[in-house]
N, C-alpha and C positions, 0 to 999 in steps of 0.2 A: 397288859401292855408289853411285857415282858416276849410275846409270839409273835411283833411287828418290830423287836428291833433287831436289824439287819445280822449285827456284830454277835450275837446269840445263836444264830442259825447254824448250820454245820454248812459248811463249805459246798459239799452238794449239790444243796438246797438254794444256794446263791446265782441270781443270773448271769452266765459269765458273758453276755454278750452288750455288756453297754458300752454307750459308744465315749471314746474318749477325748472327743475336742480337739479342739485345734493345735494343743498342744505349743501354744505360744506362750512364752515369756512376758510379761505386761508391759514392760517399758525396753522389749530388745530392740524393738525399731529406732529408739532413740539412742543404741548404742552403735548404729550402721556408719552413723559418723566420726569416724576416728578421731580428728581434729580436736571437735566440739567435747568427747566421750576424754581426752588426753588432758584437754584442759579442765574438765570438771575434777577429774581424778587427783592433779597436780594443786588445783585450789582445794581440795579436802586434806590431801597431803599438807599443806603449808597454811594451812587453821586450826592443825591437832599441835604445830609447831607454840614453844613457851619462849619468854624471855630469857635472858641467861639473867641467873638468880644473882642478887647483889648481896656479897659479903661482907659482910663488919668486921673492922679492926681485930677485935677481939676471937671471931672465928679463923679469921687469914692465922692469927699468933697460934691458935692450938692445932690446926693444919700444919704449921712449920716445924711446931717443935714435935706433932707425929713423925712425919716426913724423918725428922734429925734420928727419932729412936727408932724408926724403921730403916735407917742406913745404919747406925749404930752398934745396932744387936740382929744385923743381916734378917729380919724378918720378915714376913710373907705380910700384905696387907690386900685390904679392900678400898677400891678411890672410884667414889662416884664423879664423875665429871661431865661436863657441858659439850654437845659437838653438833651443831648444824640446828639446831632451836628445841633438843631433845637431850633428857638425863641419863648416860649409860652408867655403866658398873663394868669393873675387870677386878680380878685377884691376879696380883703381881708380887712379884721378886724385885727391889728396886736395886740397880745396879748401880746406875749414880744419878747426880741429878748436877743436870748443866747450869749453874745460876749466869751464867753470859747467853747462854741464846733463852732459856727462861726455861726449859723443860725436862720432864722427870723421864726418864729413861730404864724401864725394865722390863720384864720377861716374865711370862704365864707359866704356870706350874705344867709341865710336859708338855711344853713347846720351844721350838727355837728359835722363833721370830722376834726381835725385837720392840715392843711398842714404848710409845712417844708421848708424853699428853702434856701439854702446856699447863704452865702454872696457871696463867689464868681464867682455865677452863677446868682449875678442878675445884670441888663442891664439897666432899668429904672422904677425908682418911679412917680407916679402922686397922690398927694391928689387929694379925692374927696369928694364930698357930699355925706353925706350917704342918702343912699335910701329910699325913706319910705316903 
């Protein structure tokens, strides 16, 4: 059986003249329309989308008192948080944290930009070691 399968043969011996079809796409014609192809795309987009997760008393208290010893003892942390129906992650430097407009305020390790992230979009604090 072994001298009829194709992938055994030397390359030679292979007929190089088959023919290759039409070379279509199976469902490209249905992507001809923009429109239709924008909105499919935007509703798969906004159904991988989650709720913003609901915090207990009890986790908001150990978020806070992170936060307090990560201003504290100037520390580097990790803050998972909520933004547009999805969970991100950043490591920051917090610089301060505004409690009258409600948000934490600092800076990524070798970067200059400032980021922002509301209290009530964030999920989880970790101190860490800062990096060298």
């Amino acid at each position: 059986m072994n001298h009829l399968d194709y992938r055994m043969l030397p390359i030679h011996q292979l007929n190089s003249n088959i023919p290759k079809g039409r070379k279509m796409i199976k469902w490209a014609p249905f992507a001809t329309m923009p429109e239709l192809f924008k909105s499919l795309k935007h509703t798969q987009y906004e159904q991988t989308k989650k709720p913003r997760p609901i915090l207990t008393d009890d986790r908001l208290n150990i978020i806070n008192q992170q936060l307090d010893e990560a201003i504290r003892t100037t520390s580097y942390i990790a803050l998972q948080y909520y933004h547009d129906g999805f969970i991100h992650y950043t490591e920051m430097y917090i610089e301060s944290i505004d409690r009258f407009a409600e948000f934490i305020i600092g800076r990524q390790f070798n970067h200059d930009e400032a980021s922002f992230v509301p209290f009530i979009d964030v999920v989880s604090v970790d101190v860490l070691p800062i990096p060298d």
